[in-house]
ZAMARGU-4260 file (C-alpha; in steps of 0.2 Angstrom, whole numbers, plus 5000, padded with zeros to 4 digits):
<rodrens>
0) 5000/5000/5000 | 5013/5013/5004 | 5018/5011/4984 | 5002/5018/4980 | 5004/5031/4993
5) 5017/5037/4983 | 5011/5038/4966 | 4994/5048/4970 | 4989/5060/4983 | 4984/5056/4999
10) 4969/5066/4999 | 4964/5051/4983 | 4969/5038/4995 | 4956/5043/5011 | 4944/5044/4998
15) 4948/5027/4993 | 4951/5021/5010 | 4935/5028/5017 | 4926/5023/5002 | 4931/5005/5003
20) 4936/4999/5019 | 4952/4990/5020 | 4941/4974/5018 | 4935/4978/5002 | 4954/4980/4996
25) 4957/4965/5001 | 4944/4957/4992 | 4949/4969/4977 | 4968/4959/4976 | 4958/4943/4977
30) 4947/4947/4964 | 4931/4941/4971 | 4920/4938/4984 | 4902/4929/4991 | 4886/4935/4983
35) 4869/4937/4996 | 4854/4934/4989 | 4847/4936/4969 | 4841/4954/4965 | 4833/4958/4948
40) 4829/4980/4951 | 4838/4992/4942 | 4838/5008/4944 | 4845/5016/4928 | 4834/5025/4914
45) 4833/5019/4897 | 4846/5026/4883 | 4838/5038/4875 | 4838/5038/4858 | 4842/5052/4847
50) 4833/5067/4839 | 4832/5066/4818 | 4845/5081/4820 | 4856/5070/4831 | 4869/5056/4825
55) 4865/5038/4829 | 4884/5034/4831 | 4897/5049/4829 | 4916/5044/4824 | 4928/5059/4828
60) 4947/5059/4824 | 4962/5072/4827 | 4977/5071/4839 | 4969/5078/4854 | 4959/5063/4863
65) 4951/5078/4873 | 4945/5086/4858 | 4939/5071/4850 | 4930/5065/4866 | 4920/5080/4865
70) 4915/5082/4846 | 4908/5066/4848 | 4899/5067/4861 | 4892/5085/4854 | 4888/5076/4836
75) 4875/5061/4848 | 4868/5075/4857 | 4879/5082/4869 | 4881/5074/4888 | 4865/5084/4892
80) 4854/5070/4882 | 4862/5056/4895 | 4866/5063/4910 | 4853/5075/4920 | 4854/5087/4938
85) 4860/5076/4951 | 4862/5059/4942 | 4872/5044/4948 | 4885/5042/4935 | 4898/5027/4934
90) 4911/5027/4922 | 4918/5009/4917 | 4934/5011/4908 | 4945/4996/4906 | 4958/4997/4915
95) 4967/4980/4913 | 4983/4976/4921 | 4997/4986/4933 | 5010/4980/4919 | 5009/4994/4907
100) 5005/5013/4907 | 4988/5016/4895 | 5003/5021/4878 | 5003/5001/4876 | 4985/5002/4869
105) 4978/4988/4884 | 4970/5003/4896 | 4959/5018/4892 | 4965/5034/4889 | 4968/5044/4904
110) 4963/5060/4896 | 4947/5052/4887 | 4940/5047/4906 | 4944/5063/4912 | 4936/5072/4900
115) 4920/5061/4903 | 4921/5064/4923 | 4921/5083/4917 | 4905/5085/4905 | 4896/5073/4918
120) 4901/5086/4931 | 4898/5101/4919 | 4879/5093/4915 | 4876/5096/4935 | 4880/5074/4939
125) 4879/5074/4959 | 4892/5060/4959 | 4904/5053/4946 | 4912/5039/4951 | 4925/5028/4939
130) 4929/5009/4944 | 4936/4993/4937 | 4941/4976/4942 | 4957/4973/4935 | 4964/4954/4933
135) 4982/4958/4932 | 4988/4968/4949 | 4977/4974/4963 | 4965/4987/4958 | 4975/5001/4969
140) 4991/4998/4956 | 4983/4998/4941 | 4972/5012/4944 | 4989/5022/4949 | 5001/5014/4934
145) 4985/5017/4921 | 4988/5037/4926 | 4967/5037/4927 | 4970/5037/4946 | 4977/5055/4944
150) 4966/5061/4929 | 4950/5057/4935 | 4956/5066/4953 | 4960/5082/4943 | 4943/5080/4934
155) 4935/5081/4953 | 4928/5063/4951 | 4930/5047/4962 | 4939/5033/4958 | 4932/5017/4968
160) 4937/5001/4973 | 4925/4989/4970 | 4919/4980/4987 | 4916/4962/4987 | 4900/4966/4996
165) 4891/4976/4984 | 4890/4959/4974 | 4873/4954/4971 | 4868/4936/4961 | 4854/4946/4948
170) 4842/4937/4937 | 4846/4938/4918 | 4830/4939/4911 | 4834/4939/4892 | 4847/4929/4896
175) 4850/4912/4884 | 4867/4905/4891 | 4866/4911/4909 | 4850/4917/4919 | 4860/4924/4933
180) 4877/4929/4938 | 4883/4940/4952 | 4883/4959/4945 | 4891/4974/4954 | 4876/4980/4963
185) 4880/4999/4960 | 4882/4998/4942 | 4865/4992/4939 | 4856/5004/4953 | 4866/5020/4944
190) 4857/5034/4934 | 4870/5033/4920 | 4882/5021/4916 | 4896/5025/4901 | 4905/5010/4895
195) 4924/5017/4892 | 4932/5003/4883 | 4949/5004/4873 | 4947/4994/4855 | 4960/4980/4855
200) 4964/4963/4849 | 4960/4949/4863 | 4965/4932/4861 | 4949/4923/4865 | 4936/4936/4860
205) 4946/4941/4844 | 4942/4959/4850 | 4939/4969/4865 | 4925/4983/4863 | 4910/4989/4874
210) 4903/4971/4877 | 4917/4962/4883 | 4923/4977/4894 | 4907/4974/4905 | 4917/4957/4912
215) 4924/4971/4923 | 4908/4973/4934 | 4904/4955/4939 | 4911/4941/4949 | 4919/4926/4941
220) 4922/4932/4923 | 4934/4919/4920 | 4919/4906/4918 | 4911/4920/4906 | 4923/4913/4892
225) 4915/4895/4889 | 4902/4900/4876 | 4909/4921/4877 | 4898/4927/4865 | 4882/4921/4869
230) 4888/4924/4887 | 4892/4943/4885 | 4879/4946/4875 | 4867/4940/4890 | 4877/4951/4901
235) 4876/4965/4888 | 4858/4963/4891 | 4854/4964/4910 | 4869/4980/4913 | 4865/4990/4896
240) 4875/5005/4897 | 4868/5022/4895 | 4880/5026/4882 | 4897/5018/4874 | 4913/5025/4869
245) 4925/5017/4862 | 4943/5025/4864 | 4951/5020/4847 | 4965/5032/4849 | 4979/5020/4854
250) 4971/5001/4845 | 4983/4987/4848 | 4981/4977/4834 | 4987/4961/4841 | 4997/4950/4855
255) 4978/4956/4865 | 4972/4959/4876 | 4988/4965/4888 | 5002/4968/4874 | 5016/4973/4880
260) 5024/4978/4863 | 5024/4993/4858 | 5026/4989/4839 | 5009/4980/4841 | 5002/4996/4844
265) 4993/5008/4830 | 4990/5027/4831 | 4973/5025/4824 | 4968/5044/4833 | 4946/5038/4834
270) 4932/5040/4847 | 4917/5032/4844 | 4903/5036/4852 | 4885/5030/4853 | 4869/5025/4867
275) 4868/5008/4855 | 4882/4997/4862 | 4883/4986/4848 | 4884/4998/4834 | 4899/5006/4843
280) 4906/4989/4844 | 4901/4986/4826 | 4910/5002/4821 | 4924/5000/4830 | 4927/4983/4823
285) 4929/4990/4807 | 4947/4999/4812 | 4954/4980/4812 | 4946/4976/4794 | 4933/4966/4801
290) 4912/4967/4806 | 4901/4965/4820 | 4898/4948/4813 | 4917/4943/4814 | 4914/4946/4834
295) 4903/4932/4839 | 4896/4943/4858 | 4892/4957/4847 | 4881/4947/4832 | 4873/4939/4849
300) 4868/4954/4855 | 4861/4959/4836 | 4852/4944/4837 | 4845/4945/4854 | 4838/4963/4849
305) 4852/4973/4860 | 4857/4984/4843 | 4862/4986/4828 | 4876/4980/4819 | 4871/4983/4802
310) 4879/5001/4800 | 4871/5005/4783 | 4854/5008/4791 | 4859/5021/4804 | 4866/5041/4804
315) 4883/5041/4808 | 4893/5056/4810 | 4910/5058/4805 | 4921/5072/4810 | 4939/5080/4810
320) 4943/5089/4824
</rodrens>
């Protein structure tokens, strides 16, 4: 722990601390916990969809991931179509391992999470809180090697380590693989969630996109990968976020989904942004010459109704910032 001291504030620490307990840290190295009881209640609003003068899906490129962030969050609508006065926001980036800072293409952008903690804080959220479950190193590292530890406390937003105890076993009503699994209570009772993953090659799921960062909210993600895509996609369906945006500005294009090479790594400078999970995914899946139908969780969750994955029949915006 006192490594962590050192690489952020101690003011970020208490907050942690206080927020978590030192129990919860310890079931955050262990990476899980018990569940109590099967809940099936959220407490999040629908998605909205957008306005005929809105985009369905918005693609922005240029060099500042800042800049992009925003124009394509403008181009869907702006934050104010997602996040109201007061609202519960959780932001849900991946943040992968303690191995590599985020330049390896394996964790989101710093400055892209930052810039979400900002608008939600700009659109008058009451609390914006950023979390993940990491499976390499304990959460305290990663969050502090990621450099999001730092960014999100200069963007006046929470980081959070996840606590074993705020595990619930949910039912899965849509679900066709699995009918239950233990979710991160909070993430399903927030007002907003925004799904922050960074578009990469992963081993098993040929990519990583918005559906298979969502492994990061629940317990016992490892037995998630027998029959991954229909399993995501029945996950995709219980948490569906908010809205999703991918972080395409650093895409590591193979040796997935922790790299480690810097050569693997392409400068591909992209946010896409979108309230249909699967069309982002779709889109993003695009930038490694494939299609949502190359990515067996996201034609699961085409099939099962969740989105869209045939791009053709929506607006997208493109724009160079």
């Amino acid at each position: 722990m006192s490594e962590l001291k050192r690489q952020i504030s101690r003011r970020q620490f208490l907050r942690w601390t206080a927020a978590a307990g030192a129990s919860a840290a310890l079931a955050a190295c262990g990476g899980g916990g018990a569940t109590d009881g099967k809940e099936g209640s959220t407490g999040r609003r629908p998605a909205p969809t957008p306005r005929a003068d809105q985009a369905y899906l918005a693609v922005a490129r240029g060099a500042d991931p800042a800049a992009i962030t925003r124009a394509a969050l403008a181009a869907v609508g702006g934050i104010a179509r997602f996040v109201q006065s007061g609202d519960d926001v959780i932001i849900k980036p991946n943040i992968c391992t303690d191995y590599y800072p985020y330049e390896y293409g394996a964790t989101t952008n710093p400055t892209i999470v930052a810039t979400l903690v900002e608008l939600c804080r700009g659109a008058g959220a009451g609390r914006v809180r950023v979390m993940d479950m990491p499976f390499g190193g304990t959460p305290e590292s990663a969050y502090a090697k990621s450099g999001i530890a730092d960014a999100v406390a200069s963007a006046s937003g929470e980081m959070e380590l996840m606590n074993r105890n705020k595990f619930r076993t949910t039912a899965i009503p849509e679900g066709r693989a699995i009918q239950e699994w233990p979710f991160y209570r909070d993430v399903l009772d927030a007002d907003v969630l925004i799904n922050l993953p960074i578009a990469k090659h992963h081993n098993l799921a040929r990519l990583s996109l918005g559906g298979k960062n969502l492994l990061g909210v629940i317990q016992k993600p490892a037995q998630i990968h027998h029959n991954l895509g229909q399993r995501v996609a029945d996950l995709v369906s219980r948490i569906r976020p908010t809205l999703t945006v991918v972080d395409a500005v650093r895409t590591l294009m193979t040796n997935g989904p922790t790299g480690g090479n810097l050569d693997d790594v392409r400068l591909s400078d992209t946010i896409i942004a979108s309230h249909d999970i699967v069309a982002a995914d779709a889109y993003a899946a695009t930038l490694f010459d494939l299609t949502g139908l190359d990515i067996p969780y996201v034609k699961a969750a085409s099939e099962m109704g969740l989105g869209t994955l045939y791009l053709d029949q929506i607006k997208i915006e493109e724009i160079a910032v």
